[in-house]
DOMIRO-382036 format. One record per residue: x, y, z of N, C-alpha, C, O in turn; residue number from 1. Coordinates in Angstrom, 2 decimals, padded with zeros to 5 digits. Atoms other than C-alpha are relative to their C-alpha. Example, Ala and Ser with C-alpha at 12.3 -4.5 7.8 and 13.67 -1.06 7.14 Angstrom:
<sites>
<site <000.89, -001.19, 000.00>, <012.30, -004.50, 007.80>, <000.90, 001.20, 000.00>, <001.94, 001.18, 000.66>, 1>;
<site <-000.82, -001.19, -000.06>, <013.67, -001.06, 007.14>, <-000.77, 001.09, 000.73>, <-000.26, 002.20, 000.90>, 2>;
</sites>
This chain:
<sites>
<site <-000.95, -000.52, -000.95>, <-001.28, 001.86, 014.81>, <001.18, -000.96, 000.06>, <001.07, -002.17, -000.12>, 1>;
<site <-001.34, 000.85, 000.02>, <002.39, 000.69, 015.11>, <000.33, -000.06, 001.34>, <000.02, 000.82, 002.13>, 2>;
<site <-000.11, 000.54, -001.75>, <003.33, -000.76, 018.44>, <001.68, -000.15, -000.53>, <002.07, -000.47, -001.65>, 3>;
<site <-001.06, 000.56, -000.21>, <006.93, -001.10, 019.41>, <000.75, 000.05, 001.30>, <000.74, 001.00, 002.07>, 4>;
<site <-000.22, 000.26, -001.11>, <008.52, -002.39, 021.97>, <001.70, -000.34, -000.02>, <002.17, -001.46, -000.16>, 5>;
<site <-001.70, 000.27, -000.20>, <012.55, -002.00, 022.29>, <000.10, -000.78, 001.00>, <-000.77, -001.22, 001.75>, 6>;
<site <-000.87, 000.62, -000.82>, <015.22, -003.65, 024.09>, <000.64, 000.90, 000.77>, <001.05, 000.56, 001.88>, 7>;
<site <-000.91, -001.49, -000.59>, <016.94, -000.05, 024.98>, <-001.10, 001.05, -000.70>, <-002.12, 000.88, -001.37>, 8>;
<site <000.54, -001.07, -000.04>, <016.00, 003.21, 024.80>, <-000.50, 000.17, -001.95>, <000.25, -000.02, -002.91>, 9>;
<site <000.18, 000.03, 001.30>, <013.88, 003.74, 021.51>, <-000.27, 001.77, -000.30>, <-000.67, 002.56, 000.55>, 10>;
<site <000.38, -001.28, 000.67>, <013.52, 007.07, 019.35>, <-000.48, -000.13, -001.47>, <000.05, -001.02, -002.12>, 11>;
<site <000.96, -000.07, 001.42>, <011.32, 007.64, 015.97>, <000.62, 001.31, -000.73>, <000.14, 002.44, -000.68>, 12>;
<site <-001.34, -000.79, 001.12>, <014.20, 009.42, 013.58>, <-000.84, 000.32, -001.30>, <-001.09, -000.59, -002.08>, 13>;
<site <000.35, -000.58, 001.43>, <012.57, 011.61, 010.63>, <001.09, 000.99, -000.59>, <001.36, 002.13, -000.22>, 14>;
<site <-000.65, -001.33, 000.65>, <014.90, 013.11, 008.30>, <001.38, 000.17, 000.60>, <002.19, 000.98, 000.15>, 15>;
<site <-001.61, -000.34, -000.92>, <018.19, 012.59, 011.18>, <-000.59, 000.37, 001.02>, <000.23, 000.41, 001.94>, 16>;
<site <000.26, -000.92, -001.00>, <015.83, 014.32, 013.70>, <-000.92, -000.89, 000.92>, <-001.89, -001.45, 000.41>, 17>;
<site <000.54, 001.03, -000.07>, <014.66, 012.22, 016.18>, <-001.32, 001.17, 000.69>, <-001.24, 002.21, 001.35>, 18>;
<site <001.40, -000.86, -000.20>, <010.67, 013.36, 016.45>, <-000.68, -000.38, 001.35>, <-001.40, 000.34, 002.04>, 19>;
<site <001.11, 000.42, -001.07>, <009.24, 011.31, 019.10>, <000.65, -001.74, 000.88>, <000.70, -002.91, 000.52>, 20>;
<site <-000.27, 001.25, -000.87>, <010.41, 008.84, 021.70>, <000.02, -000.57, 001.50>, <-000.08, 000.53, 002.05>, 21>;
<site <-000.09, -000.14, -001.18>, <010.57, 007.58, 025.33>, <001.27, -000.72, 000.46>, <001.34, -001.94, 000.60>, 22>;
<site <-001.30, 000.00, -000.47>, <014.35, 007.91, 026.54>, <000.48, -001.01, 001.74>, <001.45, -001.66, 002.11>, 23>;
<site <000.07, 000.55, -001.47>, <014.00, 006.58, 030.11>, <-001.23, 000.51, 000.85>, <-001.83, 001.56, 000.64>, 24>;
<site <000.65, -000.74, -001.22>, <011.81, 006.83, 033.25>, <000.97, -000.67, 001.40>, <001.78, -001.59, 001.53>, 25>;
<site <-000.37, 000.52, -000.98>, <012.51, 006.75, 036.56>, <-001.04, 000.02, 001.21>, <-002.05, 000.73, 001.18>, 26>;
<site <001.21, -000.32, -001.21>, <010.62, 006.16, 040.16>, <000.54, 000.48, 000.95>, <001.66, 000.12, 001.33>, 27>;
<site <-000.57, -000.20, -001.42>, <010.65, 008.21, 043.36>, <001.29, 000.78, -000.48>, <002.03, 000.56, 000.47>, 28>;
<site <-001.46, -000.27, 000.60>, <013.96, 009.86, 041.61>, <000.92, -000.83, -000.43>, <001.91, -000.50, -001.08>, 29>;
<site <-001.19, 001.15, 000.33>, <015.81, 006.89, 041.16>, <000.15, -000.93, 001.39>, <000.93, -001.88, 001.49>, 30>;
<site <-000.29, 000.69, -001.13>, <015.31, 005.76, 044.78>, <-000.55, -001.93, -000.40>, <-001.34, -002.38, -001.23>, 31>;
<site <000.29, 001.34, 000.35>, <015.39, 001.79, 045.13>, <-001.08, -000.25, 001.00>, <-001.90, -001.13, 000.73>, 32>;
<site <000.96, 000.39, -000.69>, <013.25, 001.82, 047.96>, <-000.81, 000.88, 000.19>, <-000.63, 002.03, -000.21>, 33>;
<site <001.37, -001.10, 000.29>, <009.58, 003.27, 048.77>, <-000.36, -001.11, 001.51>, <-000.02, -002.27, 001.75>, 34>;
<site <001.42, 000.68, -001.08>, <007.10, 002.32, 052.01>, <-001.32, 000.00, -000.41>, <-002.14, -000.85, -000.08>, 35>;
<site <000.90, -000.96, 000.67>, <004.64, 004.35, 050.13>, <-000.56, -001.14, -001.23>, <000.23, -001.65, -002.02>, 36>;
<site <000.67, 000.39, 001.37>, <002.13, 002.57, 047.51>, <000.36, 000.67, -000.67>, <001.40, 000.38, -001.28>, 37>;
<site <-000.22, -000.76, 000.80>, <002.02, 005.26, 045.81>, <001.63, 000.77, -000.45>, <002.41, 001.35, 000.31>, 38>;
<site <-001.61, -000.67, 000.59>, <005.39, 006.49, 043.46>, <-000.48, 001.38, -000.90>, <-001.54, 001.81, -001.34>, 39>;
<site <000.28, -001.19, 000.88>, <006.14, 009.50, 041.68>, <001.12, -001.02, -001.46>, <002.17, -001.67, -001.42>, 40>;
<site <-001.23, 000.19, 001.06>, <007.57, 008.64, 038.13>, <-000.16, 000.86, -000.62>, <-001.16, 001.56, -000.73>, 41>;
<site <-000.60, -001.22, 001.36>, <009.30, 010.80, 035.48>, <000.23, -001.01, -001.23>, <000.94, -002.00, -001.38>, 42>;
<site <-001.04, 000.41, 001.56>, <009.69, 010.05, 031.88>, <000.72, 001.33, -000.82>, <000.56, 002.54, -000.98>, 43>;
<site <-000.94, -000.97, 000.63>, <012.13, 011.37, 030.09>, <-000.20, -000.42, -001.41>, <-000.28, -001.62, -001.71>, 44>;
<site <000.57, 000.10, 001.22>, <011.27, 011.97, 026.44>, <000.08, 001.04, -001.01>, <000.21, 002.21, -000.65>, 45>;
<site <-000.15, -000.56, 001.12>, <011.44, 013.22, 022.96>, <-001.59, 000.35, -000.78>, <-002.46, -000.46, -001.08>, 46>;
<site <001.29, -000.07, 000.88>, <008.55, 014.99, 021.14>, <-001.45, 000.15, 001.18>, <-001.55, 000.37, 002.39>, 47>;
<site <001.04, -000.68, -000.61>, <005.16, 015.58, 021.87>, <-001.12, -000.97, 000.68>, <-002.26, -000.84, 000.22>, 48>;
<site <001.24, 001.00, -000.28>, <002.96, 012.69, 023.82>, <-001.31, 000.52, 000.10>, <-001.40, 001.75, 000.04>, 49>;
<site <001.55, -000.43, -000.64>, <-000.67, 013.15, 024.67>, <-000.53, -001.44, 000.78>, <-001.30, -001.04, 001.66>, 50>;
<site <000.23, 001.03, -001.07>, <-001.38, 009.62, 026.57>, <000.61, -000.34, 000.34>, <001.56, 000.22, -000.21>, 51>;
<site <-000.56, 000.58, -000.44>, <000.60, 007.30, 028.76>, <-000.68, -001.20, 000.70>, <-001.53, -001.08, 001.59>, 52>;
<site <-000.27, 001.26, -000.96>, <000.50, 004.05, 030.09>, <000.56, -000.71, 001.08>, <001.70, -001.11, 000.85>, 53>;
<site <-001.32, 000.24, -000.70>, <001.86, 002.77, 033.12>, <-000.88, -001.64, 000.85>, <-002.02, -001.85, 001.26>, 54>;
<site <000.46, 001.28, -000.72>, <001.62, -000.91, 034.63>, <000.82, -000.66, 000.77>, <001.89, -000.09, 000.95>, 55>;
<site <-000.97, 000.58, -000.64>, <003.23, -003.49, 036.73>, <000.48, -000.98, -000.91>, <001.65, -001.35, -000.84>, 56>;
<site <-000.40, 000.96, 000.72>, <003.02, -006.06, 033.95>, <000.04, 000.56, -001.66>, <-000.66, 001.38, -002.26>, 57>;
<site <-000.26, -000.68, 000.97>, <004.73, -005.84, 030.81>, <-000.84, -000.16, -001.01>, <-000.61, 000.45, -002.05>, 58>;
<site <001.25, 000.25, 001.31>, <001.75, -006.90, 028.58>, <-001.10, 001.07, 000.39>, <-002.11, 001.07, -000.32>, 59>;
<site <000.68, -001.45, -000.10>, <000.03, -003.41, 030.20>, <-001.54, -001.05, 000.27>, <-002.54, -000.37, 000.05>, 60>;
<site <001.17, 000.51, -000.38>, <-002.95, -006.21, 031.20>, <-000.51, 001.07, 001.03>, <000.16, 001.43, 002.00>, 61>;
<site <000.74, -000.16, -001.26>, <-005.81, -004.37, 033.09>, <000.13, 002.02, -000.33>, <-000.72, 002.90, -000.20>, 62>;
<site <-000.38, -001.68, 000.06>, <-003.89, -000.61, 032.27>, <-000.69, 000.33, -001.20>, <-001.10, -000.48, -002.03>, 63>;
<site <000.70, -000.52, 001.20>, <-005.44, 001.97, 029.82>, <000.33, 001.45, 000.34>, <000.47, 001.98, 001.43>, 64>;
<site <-000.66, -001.28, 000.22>, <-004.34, 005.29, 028.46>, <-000.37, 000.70, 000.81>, <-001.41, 000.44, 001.40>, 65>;
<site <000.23, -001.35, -000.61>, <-004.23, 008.43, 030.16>, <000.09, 000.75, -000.52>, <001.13, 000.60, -001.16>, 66>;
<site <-000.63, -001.35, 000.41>, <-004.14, 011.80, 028.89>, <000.94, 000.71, 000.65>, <000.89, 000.93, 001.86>, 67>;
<site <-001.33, -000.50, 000.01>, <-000.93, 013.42, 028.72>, <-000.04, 001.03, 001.24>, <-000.98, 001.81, 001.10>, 68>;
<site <000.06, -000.87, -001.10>, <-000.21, 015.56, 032.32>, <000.81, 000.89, 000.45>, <000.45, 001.82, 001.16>, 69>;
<site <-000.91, -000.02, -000.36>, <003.09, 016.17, 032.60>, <001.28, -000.87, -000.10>, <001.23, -002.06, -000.42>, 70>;
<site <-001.32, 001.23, -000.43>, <006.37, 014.46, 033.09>, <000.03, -001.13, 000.66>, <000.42, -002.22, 000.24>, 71>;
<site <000.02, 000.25, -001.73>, <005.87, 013.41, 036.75>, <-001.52, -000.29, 000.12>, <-002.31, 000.60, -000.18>, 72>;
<site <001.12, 000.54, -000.06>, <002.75, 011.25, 037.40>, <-000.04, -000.89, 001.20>, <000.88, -001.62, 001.56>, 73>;
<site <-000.18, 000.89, -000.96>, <001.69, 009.61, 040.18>, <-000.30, -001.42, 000.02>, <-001.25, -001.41, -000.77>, 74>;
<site <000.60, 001.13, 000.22>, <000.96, 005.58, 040.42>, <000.22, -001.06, 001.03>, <001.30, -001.54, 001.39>, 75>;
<site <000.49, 000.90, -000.88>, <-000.54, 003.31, 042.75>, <000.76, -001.67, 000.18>, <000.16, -002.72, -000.03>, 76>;
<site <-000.58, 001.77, -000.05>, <001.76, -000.03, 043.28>, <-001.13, -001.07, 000.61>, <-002.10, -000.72, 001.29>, 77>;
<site <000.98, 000.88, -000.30>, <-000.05, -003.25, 043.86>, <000.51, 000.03, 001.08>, <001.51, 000.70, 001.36>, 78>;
<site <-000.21, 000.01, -001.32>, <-000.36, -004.46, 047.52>, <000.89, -001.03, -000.19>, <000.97, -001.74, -001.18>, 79>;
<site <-000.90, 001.33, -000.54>, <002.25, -006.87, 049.07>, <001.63, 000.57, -000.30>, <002.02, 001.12, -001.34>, 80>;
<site <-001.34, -000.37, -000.04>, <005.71, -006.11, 049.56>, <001.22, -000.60, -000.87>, <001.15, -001.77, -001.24>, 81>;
<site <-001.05, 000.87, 000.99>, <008.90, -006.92, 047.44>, <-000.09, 000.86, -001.38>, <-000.92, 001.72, -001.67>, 82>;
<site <-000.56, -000.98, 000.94>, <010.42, -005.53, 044.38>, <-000.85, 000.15, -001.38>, <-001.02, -000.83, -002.11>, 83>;
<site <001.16, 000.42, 000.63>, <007.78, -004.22, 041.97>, <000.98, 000.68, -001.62>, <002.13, 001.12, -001.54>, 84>;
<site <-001.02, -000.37, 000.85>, <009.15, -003.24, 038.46>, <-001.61, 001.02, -001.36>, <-002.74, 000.61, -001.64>, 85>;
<site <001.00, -000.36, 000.53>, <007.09, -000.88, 036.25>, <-000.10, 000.50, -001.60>, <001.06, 000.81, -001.88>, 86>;
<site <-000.04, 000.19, 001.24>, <006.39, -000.40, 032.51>, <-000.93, 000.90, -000.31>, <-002.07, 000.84, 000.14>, 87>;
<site <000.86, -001.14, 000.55>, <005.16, 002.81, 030.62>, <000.22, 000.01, -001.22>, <001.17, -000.57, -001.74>, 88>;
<site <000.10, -000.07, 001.86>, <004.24, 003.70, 026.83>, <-000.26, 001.42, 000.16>, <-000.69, 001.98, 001.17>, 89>;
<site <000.60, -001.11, 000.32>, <003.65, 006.69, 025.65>, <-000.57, 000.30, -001.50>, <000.13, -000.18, -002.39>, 90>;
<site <000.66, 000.19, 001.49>, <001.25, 007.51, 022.22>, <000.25, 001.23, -000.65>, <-000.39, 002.16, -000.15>, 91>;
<site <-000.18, -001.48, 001.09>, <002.28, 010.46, 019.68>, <-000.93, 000.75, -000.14>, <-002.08, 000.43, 000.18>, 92>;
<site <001.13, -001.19, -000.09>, <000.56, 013.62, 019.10>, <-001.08, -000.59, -001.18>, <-002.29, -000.40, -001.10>, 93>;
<site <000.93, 000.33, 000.95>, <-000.80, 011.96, 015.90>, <-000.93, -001.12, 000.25>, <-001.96, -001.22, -000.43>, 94>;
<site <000.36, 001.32, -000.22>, <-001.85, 008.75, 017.20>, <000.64, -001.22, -000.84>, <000.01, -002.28, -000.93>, 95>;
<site <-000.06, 000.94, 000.71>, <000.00, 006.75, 015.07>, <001.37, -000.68, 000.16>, <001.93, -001.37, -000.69>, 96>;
<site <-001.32, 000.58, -000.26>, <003.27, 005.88, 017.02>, <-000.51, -000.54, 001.41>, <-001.46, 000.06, 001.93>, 97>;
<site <-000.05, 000.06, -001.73>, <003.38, 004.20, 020.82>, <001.13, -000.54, 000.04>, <001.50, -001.25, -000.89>, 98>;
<site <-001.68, 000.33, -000.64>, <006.79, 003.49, 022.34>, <000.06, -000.06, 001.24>, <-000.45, 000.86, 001.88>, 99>;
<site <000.01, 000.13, -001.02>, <007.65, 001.91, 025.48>, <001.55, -000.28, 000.08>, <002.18, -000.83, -000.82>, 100>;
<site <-001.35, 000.29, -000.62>, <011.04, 001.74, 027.25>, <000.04, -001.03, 000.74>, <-000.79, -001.26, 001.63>, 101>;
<site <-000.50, 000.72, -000.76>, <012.77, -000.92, 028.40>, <001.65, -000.11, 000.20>, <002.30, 000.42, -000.70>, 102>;
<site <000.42, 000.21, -000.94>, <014.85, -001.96, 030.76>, <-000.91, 000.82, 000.59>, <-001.24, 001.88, 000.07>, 103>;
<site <000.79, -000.55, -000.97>, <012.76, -000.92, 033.23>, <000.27, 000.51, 001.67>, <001.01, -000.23, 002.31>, 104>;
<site <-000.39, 000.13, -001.24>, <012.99, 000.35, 036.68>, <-000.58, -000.95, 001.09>, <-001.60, -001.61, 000.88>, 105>;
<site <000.59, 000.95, -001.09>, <012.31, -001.57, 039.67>, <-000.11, 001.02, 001.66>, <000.77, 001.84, 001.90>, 106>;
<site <-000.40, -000.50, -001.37>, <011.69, -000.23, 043.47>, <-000.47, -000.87, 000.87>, <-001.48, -001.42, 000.43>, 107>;
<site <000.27, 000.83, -001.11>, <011.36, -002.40, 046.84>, <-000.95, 000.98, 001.01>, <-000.45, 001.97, 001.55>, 108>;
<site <000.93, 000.12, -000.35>, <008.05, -001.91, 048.41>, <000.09, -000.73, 001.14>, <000.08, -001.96, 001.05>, 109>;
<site <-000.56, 000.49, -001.55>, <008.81, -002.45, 052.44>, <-001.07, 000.57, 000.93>, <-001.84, 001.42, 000.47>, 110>;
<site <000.63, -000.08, -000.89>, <007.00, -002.15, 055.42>, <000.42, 001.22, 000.44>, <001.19, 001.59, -000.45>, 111>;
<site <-000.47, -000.85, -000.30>, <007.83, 001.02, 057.23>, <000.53, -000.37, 001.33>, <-000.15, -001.04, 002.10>, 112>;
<site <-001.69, 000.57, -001.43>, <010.90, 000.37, 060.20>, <-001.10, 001.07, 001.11>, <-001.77, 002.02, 000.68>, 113>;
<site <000.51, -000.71, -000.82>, <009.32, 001.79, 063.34>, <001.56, 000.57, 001.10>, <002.61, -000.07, 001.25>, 114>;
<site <-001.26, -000.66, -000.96>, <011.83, 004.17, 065.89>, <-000.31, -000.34, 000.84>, <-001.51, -000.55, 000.69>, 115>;
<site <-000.02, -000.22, -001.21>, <011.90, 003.70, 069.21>, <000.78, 001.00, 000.65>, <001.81, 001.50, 000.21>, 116>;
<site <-001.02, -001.01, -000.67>, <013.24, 005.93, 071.42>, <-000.32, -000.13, 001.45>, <-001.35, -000.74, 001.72>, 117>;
<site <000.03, 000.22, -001.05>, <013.80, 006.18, 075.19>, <-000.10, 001.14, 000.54>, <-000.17, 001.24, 001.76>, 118>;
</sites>
């Protein structure tokens, strides 16, 4: 299996056509902040995945594939507050490509503000 790991957005070009790649994700829509453990992310992508990866650290320690669900996946942030930054792969229909995007996004992980009112 070929591992690669860009600097920017990577794509796997056969022929001029690019077959298989992961273009960007984002969390929450693009929001910077969350109260919520839990995020929604999107990847945005070329071609046909069937697993994904998603972690807090970029060496994917501890994470392990998923089968392919959708776009839009949900994922559990670690506890403790402050800006968490997150890192996904995705593996080809054949098994014989994985591609991860970087940069990466980040979102701030806050306490939730309480209202008062009178």
């Amino acid at each position: 299996m070929r591992m690669i790991i860009p600097n920017t957005t990577f794509s796997y070009p056969i022929d001029g056509i690019v077959a298989f790649g992961l273009n960007s994700i984002s969390i929450n829509s693009g929001s910077v902040d969350t109260t919520s453990n839990t995020v929604s992310v999107r990847a945005y992508y070329t071609g046909t995945p069937t697993h994904y990866m998603l972690s807090e650290s970029s060496s994917f320690t501890g994470a392990s594939w998923i089968a392919w669900s959708g776009s839009t996946v949900q994922f559990v942030l670690s506890s403790g507050y402050g800006i968490k930054t997150l890192y996904m792969k995705l593996k080809s229909e054949d098994n014989s490509l994985t591609v991860s995007y970087r940069p990466t996004p980040s979102i701030n992980l806050h306490q939730s503000f309480l209202s008062l009112s009178q």
